[in-house]
ZAMARGU-4260 file (C-alpha; in steps of 0.2 Angstrom, whole numbers, plus 5000, padded with zeros to 4 digits):
<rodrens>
0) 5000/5000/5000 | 5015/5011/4998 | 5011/5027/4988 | 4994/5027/4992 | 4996/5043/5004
5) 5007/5053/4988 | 4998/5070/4993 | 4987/5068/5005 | 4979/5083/5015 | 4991/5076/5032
10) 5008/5081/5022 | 5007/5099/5025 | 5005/5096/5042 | 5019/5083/5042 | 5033/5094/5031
15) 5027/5109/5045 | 5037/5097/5060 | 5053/5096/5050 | 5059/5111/5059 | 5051/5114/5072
20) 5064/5119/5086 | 5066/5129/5097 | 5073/5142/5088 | 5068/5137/5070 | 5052/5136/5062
25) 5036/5137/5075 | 5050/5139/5090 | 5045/5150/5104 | 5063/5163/5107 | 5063/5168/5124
30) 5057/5186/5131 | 5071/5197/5133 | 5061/5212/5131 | 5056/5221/5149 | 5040/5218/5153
35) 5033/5234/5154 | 5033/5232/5134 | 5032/5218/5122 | 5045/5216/5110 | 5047/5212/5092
40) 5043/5194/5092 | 5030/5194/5105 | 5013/5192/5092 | 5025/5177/5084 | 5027/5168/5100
45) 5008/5171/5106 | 5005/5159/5089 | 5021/5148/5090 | 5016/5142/5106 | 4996/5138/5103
50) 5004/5129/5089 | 5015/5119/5099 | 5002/5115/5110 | 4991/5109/5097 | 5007/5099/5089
55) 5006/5090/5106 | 4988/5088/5107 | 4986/5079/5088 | 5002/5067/5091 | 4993/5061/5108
60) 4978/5059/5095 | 4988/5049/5083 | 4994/5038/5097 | 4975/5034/5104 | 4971/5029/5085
65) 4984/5017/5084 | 4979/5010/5101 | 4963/5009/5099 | 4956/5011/5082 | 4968/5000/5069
70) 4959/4989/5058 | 4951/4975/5070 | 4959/4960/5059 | 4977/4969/5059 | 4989/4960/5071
75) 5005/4968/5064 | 5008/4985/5051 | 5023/4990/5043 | 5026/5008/5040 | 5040/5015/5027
80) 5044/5033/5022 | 5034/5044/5009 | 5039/5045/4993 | 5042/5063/4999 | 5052/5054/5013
85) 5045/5067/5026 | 5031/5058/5033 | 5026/5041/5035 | 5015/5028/5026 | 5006/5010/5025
90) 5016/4997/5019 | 5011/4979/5023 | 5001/4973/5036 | 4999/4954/5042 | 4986/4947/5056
95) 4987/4936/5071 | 4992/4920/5060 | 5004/4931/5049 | 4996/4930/5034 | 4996/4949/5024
100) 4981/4958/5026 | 4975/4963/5005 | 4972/4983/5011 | 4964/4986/4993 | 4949/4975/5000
105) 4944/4988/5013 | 4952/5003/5005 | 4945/5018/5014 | 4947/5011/5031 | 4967/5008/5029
110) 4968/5027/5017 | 4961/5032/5036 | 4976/5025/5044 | 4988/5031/5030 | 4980/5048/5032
115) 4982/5048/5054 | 4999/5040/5054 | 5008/5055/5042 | 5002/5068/5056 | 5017/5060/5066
120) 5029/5068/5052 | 5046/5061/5052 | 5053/5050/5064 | 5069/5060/5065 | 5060/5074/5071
125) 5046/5067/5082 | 5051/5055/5095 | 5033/5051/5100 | 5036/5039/5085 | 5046/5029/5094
130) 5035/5027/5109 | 5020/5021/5098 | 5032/5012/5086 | 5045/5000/5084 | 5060/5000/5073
135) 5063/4988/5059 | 5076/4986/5045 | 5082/5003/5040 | 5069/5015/5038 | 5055/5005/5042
140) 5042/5006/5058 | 5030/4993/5064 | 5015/4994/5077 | 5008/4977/5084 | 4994/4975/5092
145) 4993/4975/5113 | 4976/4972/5116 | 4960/4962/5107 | 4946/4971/5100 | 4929/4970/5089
150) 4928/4977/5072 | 4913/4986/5080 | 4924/4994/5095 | 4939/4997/5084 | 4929/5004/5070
155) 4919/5016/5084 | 4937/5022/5090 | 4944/5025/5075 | 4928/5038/5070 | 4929/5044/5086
160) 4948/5048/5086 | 4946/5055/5068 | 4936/5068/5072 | 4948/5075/5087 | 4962/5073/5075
165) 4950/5084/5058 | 4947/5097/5072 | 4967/5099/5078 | 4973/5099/5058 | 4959/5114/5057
170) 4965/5123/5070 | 4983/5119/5067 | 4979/5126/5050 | 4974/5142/5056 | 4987/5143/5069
175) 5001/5142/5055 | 4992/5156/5047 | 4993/5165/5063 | 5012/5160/5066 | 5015/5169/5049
180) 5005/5184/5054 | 5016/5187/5067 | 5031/5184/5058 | 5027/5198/5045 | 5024/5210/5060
185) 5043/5203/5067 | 5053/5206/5051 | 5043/5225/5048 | 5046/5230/5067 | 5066/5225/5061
190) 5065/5232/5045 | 5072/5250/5041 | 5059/5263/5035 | 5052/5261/5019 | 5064/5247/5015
195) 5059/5229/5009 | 5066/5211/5011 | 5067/5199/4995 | 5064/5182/5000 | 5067/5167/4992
200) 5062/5147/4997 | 5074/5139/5011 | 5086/5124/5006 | 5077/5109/5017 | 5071/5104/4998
205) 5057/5114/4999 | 5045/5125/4994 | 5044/5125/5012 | 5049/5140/5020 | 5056/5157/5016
210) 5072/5163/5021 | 5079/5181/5020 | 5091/5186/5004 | 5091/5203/5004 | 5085/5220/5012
215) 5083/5234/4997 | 5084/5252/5007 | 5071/5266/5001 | 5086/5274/4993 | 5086/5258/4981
220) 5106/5253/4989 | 5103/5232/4989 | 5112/5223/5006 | 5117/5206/5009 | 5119/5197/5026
225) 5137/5204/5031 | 5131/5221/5024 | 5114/5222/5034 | 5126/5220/5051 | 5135/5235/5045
230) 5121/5246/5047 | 5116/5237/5063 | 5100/5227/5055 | 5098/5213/5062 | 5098/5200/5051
235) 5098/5182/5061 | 5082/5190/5067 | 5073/5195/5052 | 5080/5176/5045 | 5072/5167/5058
240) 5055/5175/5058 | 5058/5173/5038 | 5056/5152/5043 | 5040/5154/5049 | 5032/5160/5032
245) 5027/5147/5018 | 5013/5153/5012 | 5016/5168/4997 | 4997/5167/4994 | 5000/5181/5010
250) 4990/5198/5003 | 5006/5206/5012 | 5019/5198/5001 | 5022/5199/4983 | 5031/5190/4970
255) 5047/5197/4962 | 5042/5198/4941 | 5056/5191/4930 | 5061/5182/4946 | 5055/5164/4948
260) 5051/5161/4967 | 5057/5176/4973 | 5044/5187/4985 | 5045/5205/4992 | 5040/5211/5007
265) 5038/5228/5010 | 5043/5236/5029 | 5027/5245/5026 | 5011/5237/5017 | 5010/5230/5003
270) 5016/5242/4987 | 5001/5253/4980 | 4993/5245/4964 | 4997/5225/4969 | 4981/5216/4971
275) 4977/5198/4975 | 4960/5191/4974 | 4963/5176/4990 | 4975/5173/5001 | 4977/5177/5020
280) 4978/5196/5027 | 4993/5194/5040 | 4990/5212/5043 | 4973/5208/5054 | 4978/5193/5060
285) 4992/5203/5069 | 4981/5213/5076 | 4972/5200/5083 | 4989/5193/5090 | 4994/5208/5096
290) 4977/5211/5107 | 4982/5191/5114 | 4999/5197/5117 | 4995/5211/5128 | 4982/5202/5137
295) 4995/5186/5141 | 5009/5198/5146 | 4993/5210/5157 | 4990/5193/5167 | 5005/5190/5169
300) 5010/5204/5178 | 4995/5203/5188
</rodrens>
């Protein structure tokens, strides 16, 4: 059954683990700020961390599922890499006498567990794998059944489960927009007046996230990395918050003509007479984040 999960609405979800750190994409970065004030990241770290939370909450998900709601007649599965190689995917699976299981037969029952189990991502960057797997040959995981069950029970669980898990990957989707939001309000809180950052796709074999290549000043002078550090921009900064955008659908960035994924983003708004007709508005979801940032940072204090 390998192949039968090629693009399936989990990858998104799966390529977003690959780097999540803690000071990568999705990581939290301490508050160094006083906090009388919030600083330049704190909108970005309001979303980073509903997101990691979240991340927690679908992996438990996942881990119920394969506890609880496997295929009744499924004794043993064998799980091997994507053809993406970022997530995981049915491979074979055998019941109690060893015999393999034809998954074709019940086709949208095992799609279901192809589907759940690419939510863990990839093993090297989720260890929870490792707790609700086992290791085979190489590259290869397998689960094996602990307890007995009913086609009736498993089948009830597995529904069940699915649902929490459709409700997390909605919100996670939202959050990731949120998680950009605030990023774009980082990188212009760093950004010198009336300048813009081009932006190009990182190198983790993507499109998968942007990364900074440039900083254009309104005078038109073009800087690199070492060049930004001259004039005391700080360019790590503006990186980093560059890892958590992957989505150049933003209304708030626009592509670089003549230049193939390139993307501008302007320190302002977006430049006078570029339209899009979908895409997300960063600009009022940071406002949003901004009122949840003050509010977390008011308790707080309190």
């Amino acid at each position: 059954m390998a192949g039968m999960t090629d693009m399936n609405p989990a990858a998104e979800a799966a390529r977003e683990t690959h780097r999540e750190t803690t000071t990568g994409r999705f990581g939290v970065q301490a508050h160094t700020a006083p906090e009388a004030e919030l600083n330049f990241r704190d909108e970005l770290n309001t979303a980073n961390e509903a997101y990691w939370q979240n991340t927690e909450r679908l992996h438990e998900e996942v881990a119920d599922f394969l506890l609880h709601g496997m295929p009744a007649g499924a004794h043993r599965v064998v799980f091997e890499p994507s053809d993406q190689g970022d997530y995981l995917t049915v491979s074979r699976a055998f019941d109690a006498d060893g015999a393999e299981i034809d998954t074709e037969e019940d086709y949208d029952r095992w799609s279901d567990v192809d589907d759940v189990i690419s939510y863990l991502g990839h093993p090297d960057d989720n260890r929870r794998i490792h707790e609700v797997l086992t290791g085979a040959d190489g590259d290869t995981f397998e689960w094996t059944r602990t307890e007995e069950t009913t086609a009736e029970a498993a089948d009830e669980a597995a529904a069940t489960t699915r649902a929490g898990i459709d409700l997390l990957v909605d919100e996670r989707r939202e959050l990731a927009a949120q998680s950009q939001a605030g990023a774009i309000t980082a990188i212009r809180r760093l950004l010198p007046e009336g300048s813009r950052l081009v932006l190009t796709w990182g190198d983790q074999g993507g499109p998968d996230y942007l990364s900074a290549e440039t900083v254009i000043l309104a005078d038109g002078t073009e800087l690199d990395d070492e060049e930004a550090w001259d004039r005391d921009i700080d360019w790590d900064s503006i990186d980093q918050a560059a890892s958590d955008i992957r989505n150049t659908d933003d209304l708030n960035i626009t592509a670089i003509e003549g230049r193939r994924d390139y993307f501008e983003l302007h320190q302002s708004t977006a430049p006078a007479g570029v339209e899009k007709v979908s895409g997300i508005d960063s600009t009022k979801l940071a406002a949003e984040l901004r009122k949840q940032a003050k509010a977390a940072l008011t308790t707080k204090e309190a």
